[in-house]
C-alpha positions in Angstrom: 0.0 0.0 0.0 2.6 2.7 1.0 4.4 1.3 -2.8 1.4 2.7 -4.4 0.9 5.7 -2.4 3.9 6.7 -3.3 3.8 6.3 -6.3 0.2 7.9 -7.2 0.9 10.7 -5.0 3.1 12.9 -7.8 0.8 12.0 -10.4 -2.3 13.0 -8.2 -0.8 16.4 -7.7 0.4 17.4 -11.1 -2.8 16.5 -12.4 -4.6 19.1 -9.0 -2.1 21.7 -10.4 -3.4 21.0 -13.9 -7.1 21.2 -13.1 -6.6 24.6 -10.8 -4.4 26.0 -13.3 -5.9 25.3 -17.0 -9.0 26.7 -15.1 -7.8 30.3 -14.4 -5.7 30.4 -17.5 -8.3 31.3 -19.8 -5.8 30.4 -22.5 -7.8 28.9 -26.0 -4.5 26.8 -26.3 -4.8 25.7 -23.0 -8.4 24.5 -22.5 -9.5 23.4 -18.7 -8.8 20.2 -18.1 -12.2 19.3 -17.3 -13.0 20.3 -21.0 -10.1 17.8 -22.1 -11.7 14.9 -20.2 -15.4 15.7 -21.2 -14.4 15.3 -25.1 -11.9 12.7 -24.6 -14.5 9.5 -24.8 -16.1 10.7 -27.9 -12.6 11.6 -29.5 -11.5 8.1 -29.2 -14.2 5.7 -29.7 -13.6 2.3 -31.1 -13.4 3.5 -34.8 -10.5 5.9 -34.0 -9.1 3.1 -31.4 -9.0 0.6 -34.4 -8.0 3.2 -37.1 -5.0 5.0 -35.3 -3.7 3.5 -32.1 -3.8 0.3 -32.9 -2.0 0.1 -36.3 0.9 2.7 -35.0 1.0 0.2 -31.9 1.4 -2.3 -34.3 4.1 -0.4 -36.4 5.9 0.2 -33.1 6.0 -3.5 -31.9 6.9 -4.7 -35.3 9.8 -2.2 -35.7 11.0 -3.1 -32.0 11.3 -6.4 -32.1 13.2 -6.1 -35.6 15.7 -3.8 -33.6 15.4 -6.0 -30.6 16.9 -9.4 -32.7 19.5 -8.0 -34.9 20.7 -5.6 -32.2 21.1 -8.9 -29.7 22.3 -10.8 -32.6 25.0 -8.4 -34.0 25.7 -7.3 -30.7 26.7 -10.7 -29.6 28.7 -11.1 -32.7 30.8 -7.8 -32.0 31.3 -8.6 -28.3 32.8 -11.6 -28.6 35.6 -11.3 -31.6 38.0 -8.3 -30.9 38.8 -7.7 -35.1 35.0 -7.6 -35.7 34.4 -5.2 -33.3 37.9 -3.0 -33.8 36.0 -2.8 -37.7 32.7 -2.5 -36.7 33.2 0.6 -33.9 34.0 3.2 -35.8 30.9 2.9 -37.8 28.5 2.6 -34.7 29.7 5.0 -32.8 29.1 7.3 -36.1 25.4 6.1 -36.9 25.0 6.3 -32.1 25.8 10.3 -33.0 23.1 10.9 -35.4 19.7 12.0 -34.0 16.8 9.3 -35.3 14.8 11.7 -36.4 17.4 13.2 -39.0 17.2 9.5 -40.7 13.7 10.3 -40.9 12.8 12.4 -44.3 16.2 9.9 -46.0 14.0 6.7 -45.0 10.8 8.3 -46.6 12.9 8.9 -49.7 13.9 5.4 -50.3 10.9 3.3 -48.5 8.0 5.8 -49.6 6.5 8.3 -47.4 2.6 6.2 -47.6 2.8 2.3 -45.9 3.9 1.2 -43.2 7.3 0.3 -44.8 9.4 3.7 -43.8 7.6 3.9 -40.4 8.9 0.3 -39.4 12.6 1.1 -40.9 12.2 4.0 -38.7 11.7 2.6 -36.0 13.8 0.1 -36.0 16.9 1.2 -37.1 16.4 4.2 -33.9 15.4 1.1 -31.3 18.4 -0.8 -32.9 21.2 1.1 -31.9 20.7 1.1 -27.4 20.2 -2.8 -27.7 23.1 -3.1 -29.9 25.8 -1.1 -28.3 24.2 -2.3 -24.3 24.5 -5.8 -25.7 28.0 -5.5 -27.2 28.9 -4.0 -23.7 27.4 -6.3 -22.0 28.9 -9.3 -24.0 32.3 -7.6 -23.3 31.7 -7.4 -19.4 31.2 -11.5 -18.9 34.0 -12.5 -16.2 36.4 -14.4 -17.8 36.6 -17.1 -15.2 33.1 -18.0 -15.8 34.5 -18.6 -19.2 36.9 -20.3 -18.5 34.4 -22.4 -16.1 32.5 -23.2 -19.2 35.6 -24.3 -20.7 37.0 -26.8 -18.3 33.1 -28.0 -17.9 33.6 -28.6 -21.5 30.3 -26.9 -22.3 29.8 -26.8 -25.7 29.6 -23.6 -27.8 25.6 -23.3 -27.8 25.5 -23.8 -23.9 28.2 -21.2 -23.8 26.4 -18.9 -25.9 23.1 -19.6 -23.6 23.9 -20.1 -20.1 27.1 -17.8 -19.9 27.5 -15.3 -22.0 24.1 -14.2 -22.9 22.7 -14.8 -19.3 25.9 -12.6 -18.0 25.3 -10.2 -20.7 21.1 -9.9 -20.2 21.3 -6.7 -17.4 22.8 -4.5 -20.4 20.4 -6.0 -23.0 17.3 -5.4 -21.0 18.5 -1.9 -20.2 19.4 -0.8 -23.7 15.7 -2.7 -24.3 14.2 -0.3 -22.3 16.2 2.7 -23.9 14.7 1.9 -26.8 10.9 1.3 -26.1 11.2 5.3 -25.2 12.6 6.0 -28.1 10.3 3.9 -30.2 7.4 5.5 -28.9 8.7 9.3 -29.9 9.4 7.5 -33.6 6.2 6.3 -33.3 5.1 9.5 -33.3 7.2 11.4 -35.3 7.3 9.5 -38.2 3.7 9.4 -39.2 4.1 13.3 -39.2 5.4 12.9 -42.3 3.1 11.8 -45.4 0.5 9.8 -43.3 -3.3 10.2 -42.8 -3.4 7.6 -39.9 -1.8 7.1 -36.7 -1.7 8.4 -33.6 0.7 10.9 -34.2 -1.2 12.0 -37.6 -4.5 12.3 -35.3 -2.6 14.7 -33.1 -0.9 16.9 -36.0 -4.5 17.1 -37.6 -6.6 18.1 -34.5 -3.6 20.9 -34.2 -4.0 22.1 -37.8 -7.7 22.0 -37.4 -7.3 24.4 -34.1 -8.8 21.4 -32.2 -7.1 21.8 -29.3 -9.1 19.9 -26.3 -9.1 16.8 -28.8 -5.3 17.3 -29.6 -4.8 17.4 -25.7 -6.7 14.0 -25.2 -4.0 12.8 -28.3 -1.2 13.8 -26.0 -2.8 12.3 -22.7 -3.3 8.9 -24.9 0.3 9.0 -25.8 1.1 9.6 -22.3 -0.6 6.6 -20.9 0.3 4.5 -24.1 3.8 5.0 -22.3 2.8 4.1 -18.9 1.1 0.9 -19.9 4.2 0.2 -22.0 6.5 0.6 -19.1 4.8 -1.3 -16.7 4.5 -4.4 -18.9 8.3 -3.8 -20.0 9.2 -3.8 -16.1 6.7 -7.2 -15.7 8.7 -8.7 -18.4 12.1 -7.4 -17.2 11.0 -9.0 -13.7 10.7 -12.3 -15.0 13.6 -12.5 -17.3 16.2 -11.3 -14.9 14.5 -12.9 -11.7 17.6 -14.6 -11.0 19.7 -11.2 -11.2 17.2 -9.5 -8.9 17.6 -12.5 -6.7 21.3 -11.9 -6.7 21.7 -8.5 -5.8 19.4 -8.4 -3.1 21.2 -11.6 -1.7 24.5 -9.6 -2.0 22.9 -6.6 -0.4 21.8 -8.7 3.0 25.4 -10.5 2.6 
């Protein structure tokens, strides 16, 4: 109870300071937040639900779990041979220094700015690069002893691969994972600004353009809770994936 309390009580708050404030405003840009919530059901009914959120959820999963394999998959790779990775560094940490949303408009030349096609690259290739470089990290970080363990166990290469380096490498996998749902999200967004009709980030752009600004508002609070439900089942996952690393440090911390 006092987990929950605590962690309602910021929210419950912002949202008193929100109501009080947007009321006295008087601001056309900044409706009263009553006035947000009143137009907020019949804003997103089921057609708009099934229209807009749910294919740019769908865009969103698709291009993270793209990024999610070949980031773990290359990021192994470049971990665990020094010549690939002495090749292969200078090129990541060029692409790590670009800004996703640069890549954006050069996608939309080559994959089309209609489709889902250049919205999924999108995504993907800004989700890619936190797993990768976490994961190449990560692979680099496994104690050589427990190696060298594996070795004298004569644990062959899958089990190796499996039960020591990507298990010792999983706490910087899941944390570059997590780096990129938030920045999967914002592509989510940003790329159907450019040549789309649907989406959820087209719905917003549109309501703006139209000077419908409580409905844009209950676009932005959708996005914001699209993010919380996100990052609660990312954590649910997370907790049962890395149950055993939990387990570990709070045995370490009583030790």
């Amino acid at each position: 109870m006092r987990r929950v309390l605590l962690a309602v009580a910021l929210p419950a708050v912002l949202i008193a300071v929100w109501w009080v404030v947007s009321a006295l405003a008087g601001s056309f840009f900044w409706p009263p937040l009553s006035t947000v919530l009143a137009v907020f059901p019949e804003t997103w009914n089921a057609d708009r639900i099934v229209g807009d959120v749910l294919p740019s959820l769908a865009r969103l999963a698709i291009g993270y779990l793209i990024a999610l394999v070949g980031g773990v998959v290359l990021g192994v790779a470049i971990g665990s041979f020094r010549t690939l990775r002495a090749m292969a560094e200078p090129v990541l940490e060029f692409f790590r220094a670009l800004p996703p949303p640069v890549l954006i408009p050069v996608i939309a030349l080559f994959a089309g700015y209609t489709g889902w096609t250049s919205k999924i690259v999108t995504i993907a290739l800004g989700c890619l690069w936190p797993i990768l470089l976490n994961t190449v990290d990560g692979v680099r970080s496994v104690d050589e002893v427990l190696r060298d363990t594996a070795r004298s166990y004569r644990l062959g290469p899958v089990d190796r691969f499996l039960h020591v380096v990507l298990r010792g490498a999983s706490p910087r996998i899941v944390t570059g994972a997590r780096q990129a749902l938030s920045i999967g999200v914002i592509l989510m967004v940003i790329s159907e600004l450019f040549g789309a009709n649907r989406g959820l980030g087209a719905t917003i752009v549109q309501f703006q353009r139209g000077f419908e600004v409580p409905e844009m508002w209950t676009g932005i609070i959708l996005l914001g809770l699209l993010g919380v439900v996100l990052s609660v089942l990312f954590r649910l996952v997370e907790n049962w994936t890395l149950a055993w690393y939990h387990g570990q440090r709070q045995a370490e911390r009583k030790g």
